[in-house]
Structures are given as structure tokens and as C-alpha cells.
N, CA, C and O atoms as a CHARMM CRD file, in Angstrom:
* protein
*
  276
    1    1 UNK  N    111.44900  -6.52300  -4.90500 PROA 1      0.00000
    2    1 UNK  CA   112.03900  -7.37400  -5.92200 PROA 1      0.00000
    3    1 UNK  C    111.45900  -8.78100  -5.86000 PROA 1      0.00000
    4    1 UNK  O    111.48000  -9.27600  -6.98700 PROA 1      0.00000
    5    2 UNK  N    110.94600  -9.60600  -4.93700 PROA 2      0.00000
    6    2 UNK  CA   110.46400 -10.70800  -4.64900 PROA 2      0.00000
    7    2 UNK  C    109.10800 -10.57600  -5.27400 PROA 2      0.00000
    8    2 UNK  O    108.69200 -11.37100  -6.11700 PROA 2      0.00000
    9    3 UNK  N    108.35500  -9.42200  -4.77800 PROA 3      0.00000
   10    3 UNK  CA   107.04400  -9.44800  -5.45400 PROA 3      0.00000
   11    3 UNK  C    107.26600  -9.40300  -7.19600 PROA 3      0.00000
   12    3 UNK  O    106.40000 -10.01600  -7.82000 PROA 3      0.00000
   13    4 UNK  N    107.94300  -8.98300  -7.70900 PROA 4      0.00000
   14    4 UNK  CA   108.36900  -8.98800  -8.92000 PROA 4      0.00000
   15    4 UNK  C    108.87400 -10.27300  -9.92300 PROA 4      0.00000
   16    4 UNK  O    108.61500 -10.51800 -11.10100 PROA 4      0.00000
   17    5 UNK  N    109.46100 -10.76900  -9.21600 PROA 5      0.00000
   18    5 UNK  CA   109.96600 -12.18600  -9.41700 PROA 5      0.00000
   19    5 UNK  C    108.81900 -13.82000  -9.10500 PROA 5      0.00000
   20    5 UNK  O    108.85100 -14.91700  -9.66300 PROA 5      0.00000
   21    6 UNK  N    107.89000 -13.26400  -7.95100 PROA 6      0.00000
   22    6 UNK  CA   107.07100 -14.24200  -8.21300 PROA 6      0.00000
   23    6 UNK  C    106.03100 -13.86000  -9.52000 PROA 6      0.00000
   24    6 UNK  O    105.79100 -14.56400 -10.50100 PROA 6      0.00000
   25    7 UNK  N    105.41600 -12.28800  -9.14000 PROA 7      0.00000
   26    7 UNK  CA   104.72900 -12.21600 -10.38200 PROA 7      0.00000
   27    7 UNK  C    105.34700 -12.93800 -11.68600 PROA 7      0.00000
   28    7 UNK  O    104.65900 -13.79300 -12.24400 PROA 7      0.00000
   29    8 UNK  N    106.53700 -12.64200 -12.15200 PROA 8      0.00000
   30    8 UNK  CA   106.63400 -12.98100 -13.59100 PROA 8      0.00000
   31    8 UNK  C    106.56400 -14.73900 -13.26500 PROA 8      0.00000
   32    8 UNK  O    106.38600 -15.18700 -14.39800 PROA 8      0.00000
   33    9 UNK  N    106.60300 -15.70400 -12.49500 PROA 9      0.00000
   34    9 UNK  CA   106.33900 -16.78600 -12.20300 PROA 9      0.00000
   35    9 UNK  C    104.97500 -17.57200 -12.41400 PROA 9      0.00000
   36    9 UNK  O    104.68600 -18.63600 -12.96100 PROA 9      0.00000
   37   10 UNK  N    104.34800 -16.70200 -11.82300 PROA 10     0.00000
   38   10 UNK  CA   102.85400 -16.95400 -11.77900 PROA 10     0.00000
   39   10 UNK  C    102.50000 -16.64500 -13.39500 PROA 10     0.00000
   40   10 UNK  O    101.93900 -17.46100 -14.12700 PROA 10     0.00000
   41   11 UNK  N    102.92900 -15.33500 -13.79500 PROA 11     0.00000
   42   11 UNK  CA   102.81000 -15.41600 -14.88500 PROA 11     0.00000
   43   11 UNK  C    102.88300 -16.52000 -16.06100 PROA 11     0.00000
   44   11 UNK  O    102.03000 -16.61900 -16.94300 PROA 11     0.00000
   45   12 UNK  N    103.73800 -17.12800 -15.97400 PROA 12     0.00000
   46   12 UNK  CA   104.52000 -18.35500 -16.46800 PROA 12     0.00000
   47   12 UNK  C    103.78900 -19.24400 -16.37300 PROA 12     0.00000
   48   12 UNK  O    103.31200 -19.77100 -17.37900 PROA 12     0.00000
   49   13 UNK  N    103.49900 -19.65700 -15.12300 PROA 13     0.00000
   50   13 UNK  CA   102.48800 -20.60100 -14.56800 PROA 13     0.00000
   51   13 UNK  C    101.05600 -20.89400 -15.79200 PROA 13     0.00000
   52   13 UNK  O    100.85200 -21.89400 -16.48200 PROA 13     0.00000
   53   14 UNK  N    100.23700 -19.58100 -15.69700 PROA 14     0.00000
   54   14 UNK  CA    99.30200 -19.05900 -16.04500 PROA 14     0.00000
   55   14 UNK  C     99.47200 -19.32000 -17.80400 PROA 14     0.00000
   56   14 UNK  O     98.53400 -19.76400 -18.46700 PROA 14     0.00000
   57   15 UNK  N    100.41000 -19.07300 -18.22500 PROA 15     0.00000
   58   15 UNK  CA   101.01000 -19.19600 -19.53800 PROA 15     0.00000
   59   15 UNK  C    100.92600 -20.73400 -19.95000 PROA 15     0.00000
   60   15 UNK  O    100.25700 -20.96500 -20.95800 PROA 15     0.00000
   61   16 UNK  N    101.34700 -21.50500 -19.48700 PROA 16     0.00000
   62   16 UNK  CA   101.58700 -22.74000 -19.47000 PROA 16     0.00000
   63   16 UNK  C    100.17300 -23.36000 -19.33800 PROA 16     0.00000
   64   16 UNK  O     99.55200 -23.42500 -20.39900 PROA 16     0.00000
   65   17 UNK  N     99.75200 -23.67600 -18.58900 PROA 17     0.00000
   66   17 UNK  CA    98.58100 -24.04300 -18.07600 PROA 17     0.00000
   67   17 UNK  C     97.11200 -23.77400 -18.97300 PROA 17     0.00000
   68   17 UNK  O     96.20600 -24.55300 -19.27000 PROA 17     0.00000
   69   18 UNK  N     97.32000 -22.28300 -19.26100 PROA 18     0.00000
   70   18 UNK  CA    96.34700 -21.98900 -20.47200 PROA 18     0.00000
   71   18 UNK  C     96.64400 -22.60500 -21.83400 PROA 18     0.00000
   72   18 UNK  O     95.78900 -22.73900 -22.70900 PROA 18     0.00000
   73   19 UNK  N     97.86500 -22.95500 -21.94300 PROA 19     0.00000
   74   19 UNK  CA    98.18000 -23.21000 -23.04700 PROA 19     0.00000
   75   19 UNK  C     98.23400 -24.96200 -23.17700 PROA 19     0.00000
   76   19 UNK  O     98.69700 -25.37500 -24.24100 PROA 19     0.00000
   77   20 UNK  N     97.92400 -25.68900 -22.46700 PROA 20     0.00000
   78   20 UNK  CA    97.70100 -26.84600 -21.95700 PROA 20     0.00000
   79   20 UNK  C     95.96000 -27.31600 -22.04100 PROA 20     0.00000
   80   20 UNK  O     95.23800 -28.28400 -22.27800 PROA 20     0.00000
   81   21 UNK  N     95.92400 -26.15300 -21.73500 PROA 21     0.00000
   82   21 UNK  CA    94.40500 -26.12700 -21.52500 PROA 21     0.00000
   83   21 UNK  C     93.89500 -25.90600 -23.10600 PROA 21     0.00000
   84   21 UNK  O     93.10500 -26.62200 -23.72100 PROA 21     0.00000
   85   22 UNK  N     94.49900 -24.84800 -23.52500 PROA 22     0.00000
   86   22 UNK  CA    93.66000 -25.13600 -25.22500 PROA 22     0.00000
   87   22 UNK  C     94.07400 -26.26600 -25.69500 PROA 22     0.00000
   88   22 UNK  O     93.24100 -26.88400 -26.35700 PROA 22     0.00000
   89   23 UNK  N     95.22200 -26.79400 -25.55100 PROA 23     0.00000
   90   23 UNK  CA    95.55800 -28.02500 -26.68800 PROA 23     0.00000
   91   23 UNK  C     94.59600 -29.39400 -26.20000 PROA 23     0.00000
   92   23 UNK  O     94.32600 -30.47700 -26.72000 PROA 23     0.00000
   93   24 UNK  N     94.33900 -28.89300 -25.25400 PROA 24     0.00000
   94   24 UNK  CA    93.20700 -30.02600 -24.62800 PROA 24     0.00000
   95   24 UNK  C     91.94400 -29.75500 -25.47000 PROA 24     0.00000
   96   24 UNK  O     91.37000 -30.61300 -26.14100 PROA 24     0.00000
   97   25 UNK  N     91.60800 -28.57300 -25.36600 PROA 25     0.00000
   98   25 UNK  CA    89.81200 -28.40000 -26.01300 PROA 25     0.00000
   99   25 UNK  C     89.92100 -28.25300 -27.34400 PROA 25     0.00000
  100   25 UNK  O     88.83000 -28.18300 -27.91000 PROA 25     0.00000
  101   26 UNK  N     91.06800 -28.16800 -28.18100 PROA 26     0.00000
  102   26 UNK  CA    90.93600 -27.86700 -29.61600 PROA 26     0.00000
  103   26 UNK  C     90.93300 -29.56400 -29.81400 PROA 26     0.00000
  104   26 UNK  O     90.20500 -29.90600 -30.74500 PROA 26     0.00000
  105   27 UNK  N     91.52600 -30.54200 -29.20000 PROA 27     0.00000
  106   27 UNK  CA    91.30700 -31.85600 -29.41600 PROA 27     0.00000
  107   27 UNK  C     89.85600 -32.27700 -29.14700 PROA 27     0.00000
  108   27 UNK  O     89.16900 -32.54700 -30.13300 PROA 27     0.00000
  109   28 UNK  N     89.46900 -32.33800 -28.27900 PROA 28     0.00000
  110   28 UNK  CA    88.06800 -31.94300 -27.95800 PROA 28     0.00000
  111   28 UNK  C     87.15200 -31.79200 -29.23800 PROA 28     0.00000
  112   28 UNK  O     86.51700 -32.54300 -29.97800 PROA 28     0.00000
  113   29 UNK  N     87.37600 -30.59400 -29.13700 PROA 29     0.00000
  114   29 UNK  CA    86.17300 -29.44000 -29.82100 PROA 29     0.00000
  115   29 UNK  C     86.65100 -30.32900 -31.57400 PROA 29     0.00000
  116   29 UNK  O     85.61800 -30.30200 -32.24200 PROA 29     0.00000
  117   30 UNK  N     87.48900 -30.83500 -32.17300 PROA 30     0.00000
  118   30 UNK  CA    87.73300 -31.36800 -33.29400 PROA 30     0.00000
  119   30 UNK  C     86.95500 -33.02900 -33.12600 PROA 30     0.00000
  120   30 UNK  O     86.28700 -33.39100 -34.09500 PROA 30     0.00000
  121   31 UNK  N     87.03900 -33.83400 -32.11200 PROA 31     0.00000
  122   31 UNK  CA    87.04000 -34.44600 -31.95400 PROA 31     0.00000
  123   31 UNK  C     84.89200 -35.00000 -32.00900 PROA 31     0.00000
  124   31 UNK  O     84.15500 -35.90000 -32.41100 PROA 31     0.00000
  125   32 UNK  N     84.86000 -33.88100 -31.40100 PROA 32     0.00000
  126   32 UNK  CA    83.49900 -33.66900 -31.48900 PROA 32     0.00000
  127   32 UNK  C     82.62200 -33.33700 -33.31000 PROA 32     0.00000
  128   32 UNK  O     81.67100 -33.95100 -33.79300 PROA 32     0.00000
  129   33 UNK  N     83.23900 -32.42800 -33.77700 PROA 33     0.00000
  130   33 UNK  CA    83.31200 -32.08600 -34.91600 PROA 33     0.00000
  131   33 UNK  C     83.46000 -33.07800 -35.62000 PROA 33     0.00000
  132   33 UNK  O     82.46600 -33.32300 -36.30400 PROA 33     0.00000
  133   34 UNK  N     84.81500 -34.18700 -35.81600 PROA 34     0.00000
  134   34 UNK  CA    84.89600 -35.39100 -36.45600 PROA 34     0.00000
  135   34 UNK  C     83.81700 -36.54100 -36.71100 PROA 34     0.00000
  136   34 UNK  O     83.26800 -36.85900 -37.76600 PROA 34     0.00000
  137   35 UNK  N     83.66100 -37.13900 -35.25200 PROA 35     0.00000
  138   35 UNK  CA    82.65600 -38.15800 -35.11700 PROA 35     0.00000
  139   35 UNK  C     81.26000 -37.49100 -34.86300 PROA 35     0.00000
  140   35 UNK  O     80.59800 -37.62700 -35.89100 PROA 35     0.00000
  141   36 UNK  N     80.82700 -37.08300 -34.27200 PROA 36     0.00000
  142   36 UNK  CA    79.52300 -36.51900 -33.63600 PROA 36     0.00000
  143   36 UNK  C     79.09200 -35.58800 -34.00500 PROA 36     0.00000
  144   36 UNK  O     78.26800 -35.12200 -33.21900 PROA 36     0.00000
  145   37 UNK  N     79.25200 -34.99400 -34.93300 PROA 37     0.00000
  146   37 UNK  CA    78.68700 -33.64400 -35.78600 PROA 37     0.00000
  147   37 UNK  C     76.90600 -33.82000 -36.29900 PROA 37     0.00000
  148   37 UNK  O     76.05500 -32.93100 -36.26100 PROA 37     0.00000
  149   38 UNK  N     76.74000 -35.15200 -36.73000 PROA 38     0.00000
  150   38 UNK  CA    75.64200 -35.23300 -37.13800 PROA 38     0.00000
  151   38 UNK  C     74.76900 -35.61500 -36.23800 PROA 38     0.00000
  152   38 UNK  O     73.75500 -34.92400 -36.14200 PROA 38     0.00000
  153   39 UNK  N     74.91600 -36.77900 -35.36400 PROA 39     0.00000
  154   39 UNK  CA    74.34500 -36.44000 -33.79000 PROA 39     0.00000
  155   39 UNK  C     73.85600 -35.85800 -32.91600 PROA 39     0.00000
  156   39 UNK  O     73.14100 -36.32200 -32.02800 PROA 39     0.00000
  157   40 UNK  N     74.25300 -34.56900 -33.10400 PROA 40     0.00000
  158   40 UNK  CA    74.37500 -33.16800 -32.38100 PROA 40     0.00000
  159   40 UNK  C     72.82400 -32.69500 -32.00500 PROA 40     0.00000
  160   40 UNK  O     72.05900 -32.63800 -32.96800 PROA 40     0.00000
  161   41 UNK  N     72.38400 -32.41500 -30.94200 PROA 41     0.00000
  162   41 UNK  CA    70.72400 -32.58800 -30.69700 PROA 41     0.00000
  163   41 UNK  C     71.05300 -30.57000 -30.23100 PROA 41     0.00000
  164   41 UNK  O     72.03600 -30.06800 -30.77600 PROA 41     0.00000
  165   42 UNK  N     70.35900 -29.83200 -29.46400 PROA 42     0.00000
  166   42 UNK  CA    70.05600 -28.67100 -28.66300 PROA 42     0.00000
  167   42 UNK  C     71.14200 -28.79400 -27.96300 PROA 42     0.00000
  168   42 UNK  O     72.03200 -28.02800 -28.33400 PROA 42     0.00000
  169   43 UNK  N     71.46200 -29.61300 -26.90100 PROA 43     0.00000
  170   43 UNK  CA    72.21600 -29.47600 -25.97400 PROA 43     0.00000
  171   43 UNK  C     73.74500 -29.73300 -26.42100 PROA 43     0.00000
  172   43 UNK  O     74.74300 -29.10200 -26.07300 PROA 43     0.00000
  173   44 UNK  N     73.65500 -30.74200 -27.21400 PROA 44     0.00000
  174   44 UNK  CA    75.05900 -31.07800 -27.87600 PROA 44     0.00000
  175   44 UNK  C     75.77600 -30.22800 -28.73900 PROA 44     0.00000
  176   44 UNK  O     76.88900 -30.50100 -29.19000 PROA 44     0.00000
  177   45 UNK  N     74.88500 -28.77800 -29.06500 PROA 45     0.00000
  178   45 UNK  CA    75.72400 -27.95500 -29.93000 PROA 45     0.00000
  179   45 UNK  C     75.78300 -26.78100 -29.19800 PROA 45     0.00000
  180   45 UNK  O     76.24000 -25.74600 -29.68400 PROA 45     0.00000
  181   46 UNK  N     75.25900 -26.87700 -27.80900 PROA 46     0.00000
  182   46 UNK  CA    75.43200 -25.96900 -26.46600 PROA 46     0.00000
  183   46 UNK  C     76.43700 -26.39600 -25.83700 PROA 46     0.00000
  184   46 UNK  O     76.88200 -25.50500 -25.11300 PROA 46     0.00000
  185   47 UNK  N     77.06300 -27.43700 -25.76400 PROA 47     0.00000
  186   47 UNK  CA    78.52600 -28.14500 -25.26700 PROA 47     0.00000
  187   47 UNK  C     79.03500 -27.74600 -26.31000 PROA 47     0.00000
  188   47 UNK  O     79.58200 -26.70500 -25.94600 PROA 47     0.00000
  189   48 UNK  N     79.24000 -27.86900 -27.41500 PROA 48     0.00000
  190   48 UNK  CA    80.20400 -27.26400 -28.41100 PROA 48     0.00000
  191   48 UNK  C     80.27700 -25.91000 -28.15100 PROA 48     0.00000
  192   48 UNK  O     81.40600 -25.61500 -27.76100 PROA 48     0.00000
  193   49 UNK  N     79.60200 -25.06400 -28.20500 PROA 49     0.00000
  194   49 UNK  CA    80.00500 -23.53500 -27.85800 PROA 49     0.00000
  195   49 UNK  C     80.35500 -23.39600 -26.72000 PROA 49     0.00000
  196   49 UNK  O     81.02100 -22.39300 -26.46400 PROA 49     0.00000
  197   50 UNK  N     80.03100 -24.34900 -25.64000 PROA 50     0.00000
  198   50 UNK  CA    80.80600 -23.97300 -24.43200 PROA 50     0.00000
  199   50 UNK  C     82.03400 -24.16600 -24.56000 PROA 50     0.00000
  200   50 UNK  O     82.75900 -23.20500 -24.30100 PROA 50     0.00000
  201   51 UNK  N     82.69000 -25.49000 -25.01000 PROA 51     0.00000
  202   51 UNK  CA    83.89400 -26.15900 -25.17000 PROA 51     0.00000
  203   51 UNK  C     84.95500 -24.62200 -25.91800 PROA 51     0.00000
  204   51 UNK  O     85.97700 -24.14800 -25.42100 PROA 51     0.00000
  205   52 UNK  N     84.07400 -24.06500 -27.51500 PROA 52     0.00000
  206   52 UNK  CA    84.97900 -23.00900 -28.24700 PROA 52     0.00000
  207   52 UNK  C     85.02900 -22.28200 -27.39300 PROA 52     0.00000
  208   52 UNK  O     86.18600 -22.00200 -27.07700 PROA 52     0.00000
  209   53 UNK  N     83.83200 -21.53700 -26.50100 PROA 53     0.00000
  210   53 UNK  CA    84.03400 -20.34100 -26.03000 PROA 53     0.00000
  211   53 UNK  C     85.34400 -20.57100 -24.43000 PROA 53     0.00000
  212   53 UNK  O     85.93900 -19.68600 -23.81600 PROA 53     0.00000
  213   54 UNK  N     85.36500 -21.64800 -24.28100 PROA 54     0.00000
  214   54 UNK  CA    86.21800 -21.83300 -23.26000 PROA 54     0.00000
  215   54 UNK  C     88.09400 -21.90000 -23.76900 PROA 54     0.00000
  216   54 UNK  O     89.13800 -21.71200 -23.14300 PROA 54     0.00000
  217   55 UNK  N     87.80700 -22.22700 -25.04600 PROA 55     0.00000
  218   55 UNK  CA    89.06000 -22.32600 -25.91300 PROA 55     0.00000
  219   55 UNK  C     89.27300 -21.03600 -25.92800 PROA 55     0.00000
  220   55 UNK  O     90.34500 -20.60300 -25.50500 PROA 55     0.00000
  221   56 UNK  N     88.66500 -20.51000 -26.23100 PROA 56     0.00000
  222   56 UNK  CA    88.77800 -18.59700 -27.11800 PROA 56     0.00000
  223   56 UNK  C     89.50300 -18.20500 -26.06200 PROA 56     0.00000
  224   56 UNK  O     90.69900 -17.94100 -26.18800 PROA 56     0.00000
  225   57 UNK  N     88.78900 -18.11000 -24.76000 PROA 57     0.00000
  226   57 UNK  CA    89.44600 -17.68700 -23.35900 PROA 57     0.00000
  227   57 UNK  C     90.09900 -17.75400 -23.02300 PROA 57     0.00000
  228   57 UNK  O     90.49400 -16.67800 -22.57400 PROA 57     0.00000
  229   58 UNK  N     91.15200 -19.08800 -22.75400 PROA 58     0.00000
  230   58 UNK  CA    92.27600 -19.70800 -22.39300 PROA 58     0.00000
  231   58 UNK  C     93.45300 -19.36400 -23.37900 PROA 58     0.00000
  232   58 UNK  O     94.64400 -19.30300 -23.07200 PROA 58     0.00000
  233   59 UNK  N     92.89400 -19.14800 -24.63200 PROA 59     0.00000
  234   59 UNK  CA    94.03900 -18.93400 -25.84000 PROA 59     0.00000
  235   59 UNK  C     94.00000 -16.93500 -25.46600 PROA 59     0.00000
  236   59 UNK  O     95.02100 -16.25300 -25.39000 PROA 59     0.00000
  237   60 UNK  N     92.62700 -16.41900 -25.30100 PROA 60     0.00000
  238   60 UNK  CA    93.25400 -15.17400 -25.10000 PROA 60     0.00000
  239   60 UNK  C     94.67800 -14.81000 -24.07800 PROA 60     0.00000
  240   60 UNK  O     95.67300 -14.09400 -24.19500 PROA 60     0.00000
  241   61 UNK  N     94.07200 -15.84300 -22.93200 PROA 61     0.00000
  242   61 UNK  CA    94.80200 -15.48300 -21.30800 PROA 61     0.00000
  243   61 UNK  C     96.41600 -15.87600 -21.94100 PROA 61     0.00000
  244   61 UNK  O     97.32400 -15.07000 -21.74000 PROA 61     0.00000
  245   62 UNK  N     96.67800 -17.13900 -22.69600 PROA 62     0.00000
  246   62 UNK  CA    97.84800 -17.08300 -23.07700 PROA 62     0.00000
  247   62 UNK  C     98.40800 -15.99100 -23.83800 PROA 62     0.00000
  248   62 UNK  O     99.49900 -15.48400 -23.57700 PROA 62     0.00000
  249   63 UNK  N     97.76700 -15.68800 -24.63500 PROA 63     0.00000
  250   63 UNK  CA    97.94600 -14.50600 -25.68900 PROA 63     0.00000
  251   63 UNK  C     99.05600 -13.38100 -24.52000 PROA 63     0.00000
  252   63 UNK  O    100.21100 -12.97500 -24.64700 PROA 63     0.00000
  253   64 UNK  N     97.95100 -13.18500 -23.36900 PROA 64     0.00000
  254   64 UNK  CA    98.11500 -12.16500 -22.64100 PROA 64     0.00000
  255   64 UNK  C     98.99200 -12.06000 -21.81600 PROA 64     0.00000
  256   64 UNK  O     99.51800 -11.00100 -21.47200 PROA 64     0.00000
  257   65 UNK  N     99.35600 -13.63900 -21.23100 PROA 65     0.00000
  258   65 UNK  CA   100.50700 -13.87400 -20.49100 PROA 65     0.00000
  259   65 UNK  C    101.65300 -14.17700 -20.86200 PROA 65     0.00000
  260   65 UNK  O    102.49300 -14.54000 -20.03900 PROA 65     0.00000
  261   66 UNK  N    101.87900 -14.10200 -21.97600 PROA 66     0.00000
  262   66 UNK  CA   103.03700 -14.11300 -22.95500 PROA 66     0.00000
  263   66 UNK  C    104.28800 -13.81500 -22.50500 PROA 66     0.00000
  264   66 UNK  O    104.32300 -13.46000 -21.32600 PROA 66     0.00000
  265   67 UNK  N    105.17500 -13.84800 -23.00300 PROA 67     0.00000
  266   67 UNK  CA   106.67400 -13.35400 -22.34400 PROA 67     0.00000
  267   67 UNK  C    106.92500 -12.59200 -23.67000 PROA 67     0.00000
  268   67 UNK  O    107.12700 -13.19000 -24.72700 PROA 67     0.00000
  269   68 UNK  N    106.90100 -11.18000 -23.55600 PROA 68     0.00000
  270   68 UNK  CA   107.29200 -10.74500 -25.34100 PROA 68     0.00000
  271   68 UNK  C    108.58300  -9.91100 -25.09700 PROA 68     0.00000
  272   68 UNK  O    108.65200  -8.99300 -24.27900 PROA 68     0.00000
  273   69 UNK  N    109.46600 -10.27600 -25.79300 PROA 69     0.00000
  274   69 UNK  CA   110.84900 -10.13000 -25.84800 PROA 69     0.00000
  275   69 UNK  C    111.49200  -9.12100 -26.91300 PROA 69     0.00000
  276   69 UNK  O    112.71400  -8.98300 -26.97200 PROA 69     0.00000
């Protein structure tokens, strides 16, 4: 029962945190988009796909760690 009870914790944890974590990179990743779009050289639109593809991830893991009721 303990192992059970931390899991859904960690879970939570994990939930939170990812979800912290996108509202961070969608500010970001807009932010970039806003001002610096035209700027944007090779590498600077290789930080942008890193930034989405790191969003995509974090929003899946929330997706996944969900509490569905």
C-alpha cells in the first residue's frame, strides 16, 4: 500500500512539473516567434525546434500523468 501511495505522488509530482515546464517553453517558443522571427539564422531555428520538440514532450508526459477520474 505505501508503494502505491507514493507512486500516485510521484505521479503528481511529474504532473505538475511537466506542466510548469510547458507553460515555461510555450512563453519561450512565442516569445521567440514574436520578436526574433526574422533574425533567425541555421542555428536559431535549430533552438526553436529544440525548444517545440521539448514542449511536445513535457505536454505529452503531462497528458500521461494525468489523474483521470
Amino acid at each position: 500500500m505505501a508503494f502505491f501511495l507514493s507512486n500516485l505522488k510521484m505521479k503528481k509530482i511529474i504532473f505538475y512539473i511537466s506542466c510548469i515546464l510547458c507553460l515555461i517553453l510555450i512563453i519561450n517558443i512565442f516569445k521567440i516567434l514574436t520578436n526574433n522571427l526574422d533574425k533567425l539564422n541555421e542555428y536559431g531555428f535549430g533552438y526553436l525546434v529544440g525548444k517545440i520538440t521539448l514542449f511536445v514532450f513535457f505536454l505529452v508526459l503531462a497528458i500521461l500523468t494525468k489523474k483521470v477520474t
